[in-house]
N, C-alpha and C positions, 0 to 999 in steps of 0.2 A: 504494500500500500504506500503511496505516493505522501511526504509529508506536505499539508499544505503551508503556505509561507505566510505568516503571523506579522514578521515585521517590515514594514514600509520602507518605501526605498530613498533615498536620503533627498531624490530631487522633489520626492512626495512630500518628505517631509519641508523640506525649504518653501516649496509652494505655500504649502500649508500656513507656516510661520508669516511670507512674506503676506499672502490674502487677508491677514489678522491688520495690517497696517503698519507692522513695526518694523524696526530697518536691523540690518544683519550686518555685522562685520564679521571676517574671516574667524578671526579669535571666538568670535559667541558662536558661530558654525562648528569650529570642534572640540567646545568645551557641551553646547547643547546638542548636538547630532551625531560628533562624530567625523563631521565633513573635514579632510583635509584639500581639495579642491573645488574651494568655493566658487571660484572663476570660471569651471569647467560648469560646473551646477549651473548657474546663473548662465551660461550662454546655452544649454541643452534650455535651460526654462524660455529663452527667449525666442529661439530658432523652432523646435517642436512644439513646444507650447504657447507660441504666440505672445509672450506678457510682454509687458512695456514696463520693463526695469531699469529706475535710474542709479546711477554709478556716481557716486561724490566722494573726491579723494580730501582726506582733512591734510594739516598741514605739516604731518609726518611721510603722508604717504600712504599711508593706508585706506583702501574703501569700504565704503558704505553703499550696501543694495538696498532698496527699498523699491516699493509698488510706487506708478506714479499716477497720483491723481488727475481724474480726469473731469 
């Protein structure tokens, strides 16, 4: 018997988190997911899944994903 798969898959998850409204940096992706390629996440969400994800670099360098309002 075939096991069935329980746990969601990490772009499920990101979708999930980003459609809440809140913005995601890499660091909260793999302390809350897991995700160590958030960048790879974030462009599968965009190109398959159609979203319109904005990208703001703060002034370290680092980004911020988030939904954009429309």
């Amino acid at each position: 018997m075939a096991k069935t798969r329980k746990r969601k898959s990490q772009i499920v998850k990101v979708m999930n988190f980003l459609n809440t409204g809140k913005n995601l940096t890499a660091r909260s992706a793999i302390s809350r997911f897991g995700v160590y390629r958030l960048a790879a996440v974030i462009h599968v969400l965009r190109t398959r899944f159609d979203m319109d994800i904005t990208t703001s670099i703060n002034k370290k360098g680092f980004a911020t994903y988030s939904l954009t309002t429309k």
